[in-house]
C-alpha positions in Angstrom: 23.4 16.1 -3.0 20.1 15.3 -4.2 16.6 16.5 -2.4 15.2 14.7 0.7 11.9 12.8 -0.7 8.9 12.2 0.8 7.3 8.5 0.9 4.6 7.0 1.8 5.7 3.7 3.9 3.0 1.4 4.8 5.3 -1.9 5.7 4.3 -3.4 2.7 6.5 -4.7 -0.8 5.9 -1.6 -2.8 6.7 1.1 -0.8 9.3 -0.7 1.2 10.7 -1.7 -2.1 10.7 2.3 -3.2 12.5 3.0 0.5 14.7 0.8 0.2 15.8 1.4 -3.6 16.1 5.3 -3.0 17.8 5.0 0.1 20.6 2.2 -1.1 20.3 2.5 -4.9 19.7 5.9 -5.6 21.2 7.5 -2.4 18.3 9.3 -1.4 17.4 10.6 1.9 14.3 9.5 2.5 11.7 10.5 4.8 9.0 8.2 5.1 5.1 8.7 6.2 2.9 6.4 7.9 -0.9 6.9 8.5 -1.8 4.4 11.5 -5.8 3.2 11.8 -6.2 1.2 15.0 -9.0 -0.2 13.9 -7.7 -2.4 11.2 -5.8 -5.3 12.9 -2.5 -5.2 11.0 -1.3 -1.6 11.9 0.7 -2.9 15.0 2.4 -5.8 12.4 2.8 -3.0 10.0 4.7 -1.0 12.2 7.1 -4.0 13.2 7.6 -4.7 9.4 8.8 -1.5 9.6 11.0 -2.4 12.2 12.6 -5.2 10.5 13.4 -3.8 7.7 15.4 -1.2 8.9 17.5 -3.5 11.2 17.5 -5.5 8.1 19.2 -2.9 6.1 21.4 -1.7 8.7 23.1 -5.0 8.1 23.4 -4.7 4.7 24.1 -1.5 4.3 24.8 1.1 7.5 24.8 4.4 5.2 22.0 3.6 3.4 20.0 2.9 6.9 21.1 5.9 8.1 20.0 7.9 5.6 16.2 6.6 6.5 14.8 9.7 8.6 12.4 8.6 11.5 9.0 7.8 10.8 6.7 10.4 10.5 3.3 8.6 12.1 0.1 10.5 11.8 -3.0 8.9 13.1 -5.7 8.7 10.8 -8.6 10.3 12.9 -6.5 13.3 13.3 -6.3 14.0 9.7 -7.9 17.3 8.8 -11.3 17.2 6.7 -11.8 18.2 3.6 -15.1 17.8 2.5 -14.2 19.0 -1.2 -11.6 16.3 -1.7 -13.5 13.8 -0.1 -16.3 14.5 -2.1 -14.3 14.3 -5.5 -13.0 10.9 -4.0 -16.6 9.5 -3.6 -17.8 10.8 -7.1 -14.6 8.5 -8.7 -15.5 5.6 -6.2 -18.9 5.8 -9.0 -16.7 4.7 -11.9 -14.5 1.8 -10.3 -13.2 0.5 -7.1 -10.6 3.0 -4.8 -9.6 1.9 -1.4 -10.5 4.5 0.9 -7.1 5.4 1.8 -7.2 8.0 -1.3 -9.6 10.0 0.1 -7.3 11.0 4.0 -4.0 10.8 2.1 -5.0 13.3 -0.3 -6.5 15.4 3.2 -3.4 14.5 4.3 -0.9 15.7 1.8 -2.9 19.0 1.7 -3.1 19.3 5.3 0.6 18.7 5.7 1.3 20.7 2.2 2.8 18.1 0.5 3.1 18.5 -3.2 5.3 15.3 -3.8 4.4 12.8 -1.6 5.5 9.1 -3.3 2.2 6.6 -3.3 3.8 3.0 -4.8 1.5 2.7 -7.1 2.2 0.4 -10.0 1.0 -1.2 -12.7 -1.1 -3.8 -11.5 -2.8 -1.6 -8.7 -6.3 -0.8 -8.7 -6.1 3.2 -8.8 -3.4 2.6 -12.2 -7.1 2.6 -13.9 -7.9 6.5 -12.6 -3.9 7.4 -13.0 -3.3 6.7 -16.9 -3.2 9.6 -19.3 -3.6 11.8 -16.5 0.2 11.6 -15.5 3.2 13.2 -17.3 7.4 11.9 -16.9 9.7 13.9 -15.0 13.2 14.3 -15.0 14.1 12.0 -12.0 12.5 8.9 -14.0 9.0 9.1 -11.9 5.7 10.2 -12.6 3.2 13.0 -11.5 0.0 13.7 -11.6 -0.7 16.3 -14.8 -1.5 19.6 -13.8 -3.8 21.0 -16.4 -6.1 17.8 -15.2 -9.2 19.4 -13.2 -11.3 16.2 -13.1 -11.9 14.4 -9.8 -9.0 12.6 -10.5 -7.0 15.6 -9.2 -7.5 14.0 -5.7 -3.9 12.6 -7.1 -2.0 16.0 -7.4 -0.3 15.5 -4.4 1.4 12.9 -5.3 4.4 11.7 -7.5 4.5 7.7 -8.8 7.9 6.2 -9.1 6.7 2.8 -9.6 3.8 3.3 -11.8 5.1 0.8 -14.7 6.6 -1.7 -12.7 5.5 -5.2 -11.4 6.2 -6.9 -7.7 7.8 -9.4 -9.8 10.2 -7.1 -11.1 11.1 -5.8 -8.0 11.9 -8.5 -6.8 14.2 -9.3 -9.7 15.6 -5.8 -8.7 16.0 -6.0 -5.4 17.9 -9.3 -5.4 20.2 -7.8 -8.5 21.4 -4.7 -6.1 21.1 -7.2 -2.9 18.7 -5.9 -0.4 16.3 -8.6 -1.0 16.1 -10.2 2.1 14.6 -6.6 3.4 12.3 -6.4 1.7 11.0 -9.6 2.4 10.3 -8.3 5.6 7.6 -6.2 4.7 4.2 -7.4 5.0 0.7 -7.4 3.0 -1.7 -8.6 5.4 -4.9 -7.0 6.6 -6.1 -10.1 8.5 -3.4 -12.3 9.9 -4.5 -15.8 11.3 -1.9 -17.0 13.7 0.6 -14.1 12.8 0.8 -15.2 9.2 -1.1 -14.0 6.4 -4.7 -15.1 6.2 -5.1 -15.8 2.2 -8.8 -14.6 2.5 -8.1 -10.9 2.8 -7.8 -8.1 -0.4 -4.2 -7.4 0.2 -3.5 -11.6 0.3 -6.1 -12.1 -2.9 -3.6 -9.1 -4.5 -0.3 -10.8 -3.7 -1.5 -13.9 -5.5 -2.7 -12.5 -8.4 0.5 -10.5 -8.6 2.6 -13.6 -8.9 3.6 -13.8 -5.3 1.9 -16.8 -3.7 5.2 -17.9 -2.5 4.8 -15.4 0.2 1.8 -16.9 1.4 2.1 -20.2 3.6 0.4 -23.2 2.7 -2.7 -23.1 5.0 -3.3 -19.4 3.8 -2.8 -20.5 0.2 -5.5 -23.3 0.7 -8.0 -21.1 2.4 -7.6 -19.1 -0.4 -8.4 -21.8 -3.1 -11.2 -23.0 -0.9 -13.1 -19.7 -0.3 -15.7 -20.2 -2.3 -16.1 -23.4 -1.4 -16.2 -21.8 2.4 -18.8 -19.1 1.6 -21.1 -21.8 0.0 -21.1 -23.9 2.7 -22.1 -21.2 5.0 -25.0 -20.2 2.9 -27.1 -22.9 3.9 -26.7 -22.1 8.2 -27.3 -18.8 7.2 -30.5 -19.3 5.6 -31.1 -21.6 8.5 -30.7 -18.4 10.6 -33.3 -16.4 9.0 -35.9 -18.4 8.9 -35.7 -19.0 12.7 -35.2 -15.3 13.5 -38.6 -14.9 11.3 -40.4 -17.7 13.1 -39.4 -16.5 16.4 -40.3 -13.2 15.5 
């Protein structure tokens, strides 16, 4: 039998797509993470992807549902501080962009002592850029963070990165090839959903497209997207209008 693994599931295509491989393709028991912030709007919706997919994959595939331990859920205010990881995370936020999210998952891998806790990264991801040549193969076909590293970057040495050289568009092509694709469409990107469908306007939405996924977007997301610029110059002007009668009044 091969070893439980740990994963980080936030409801959306990558890591549902690494949950859903290991536990059908691979046979892997999996036993999946979520960090839950109440203050971003699309936890609840995460949590209900979550959902979906499961009862999804139950009716594709009973063992391989089964073998999808309960979900771990951690708040993210009760992650322990660590103010020498957070300070290496702020040092690499210098260099290039990193979604905050690195900074408490590494506190929370450490706290938790986690020493291989999946991120779906992949190739297209922002954090690839502070990732490559600092990772090394391993035998199960993943990656993980190089040890003899002692740069900031070893915020990552938590972690192991089974998707790192892989696309969304080729999971998808794998997903339909070994026929849990219709799970995975379940999961969910959105940090700002208009209407309970994905807003086009957000970073997650912005990704997706880029990422050759627009399909996944509806068609008034899809315009908003195409028109935000459009948007944020027409708002200037009343903005500017704002200003000057805040300084008049003042």
């Amino acid at each position: 039998m091969q070893p439980r693994i740990d994963v980080l599931w936030t409801g959306g295509w990558d890591s549902t797509y690494r949950v859903l491989s290991a536990a059908m393709v691979d046979q892997r028991t999996v036993v999946p993470h979520y960090i839950v912030d109440l203050g971003r709007g699309s936890s609840l919706r995460e949590l209900q992807a979550i959902s979906e997919v499961r009862a999804a994959l139950n009716s594709i595939d009973p063992e391989a549902a089964a073998r999808i331990e309960p979900l771990r859920i951690t708040p993210v205010t009760e992650i322990v501080e660590d103010h020498e990881l957070s300070a290496a995370y702020h040092r690499l936020t210098q260099q290039a962009h990193l979604g905050s999210q690195y900074d408490w998952l590494a506190r929370y891998a450490k706290s938790e002592d986690l020493h291989h806790l999946e991120l779906s990264v992949h190739v297209d991801d922002k954090a690839y850029h502070f990732l490559k040549g600092r990772v090394v193969a391993t035998e199960e076909g993943s990656w993980t963070f190089d040890e003899r590293v002692d740069t900031d970057e070893a915020i990552f040495r938590f972690f192991d990165f089974p998707l790192l050289e892989i696309s969304k568009t080729q999971m998808k092509a794998e997903a339909e090839r070994y026929g849990f694709i219709e799970a995975l469409e379940k999961s969910w990107f959105c940090y700002s959903p208009i209407d309970q469908a994905p807003c086009g306007l957000c970073n997650p939405c912005r990704y997706t497209i880029e990422e050759g996924m627009e399909y996944r977007l509806p068609t008034k997301a899809l315009r908003r997207h195409r028109t935000r610029h459009l948007r944020r110059v027409a708002r200037a002007p009343r903005a500017l209008w704002r200003r000057a009668a805040r300084a008049l009044s003042s």
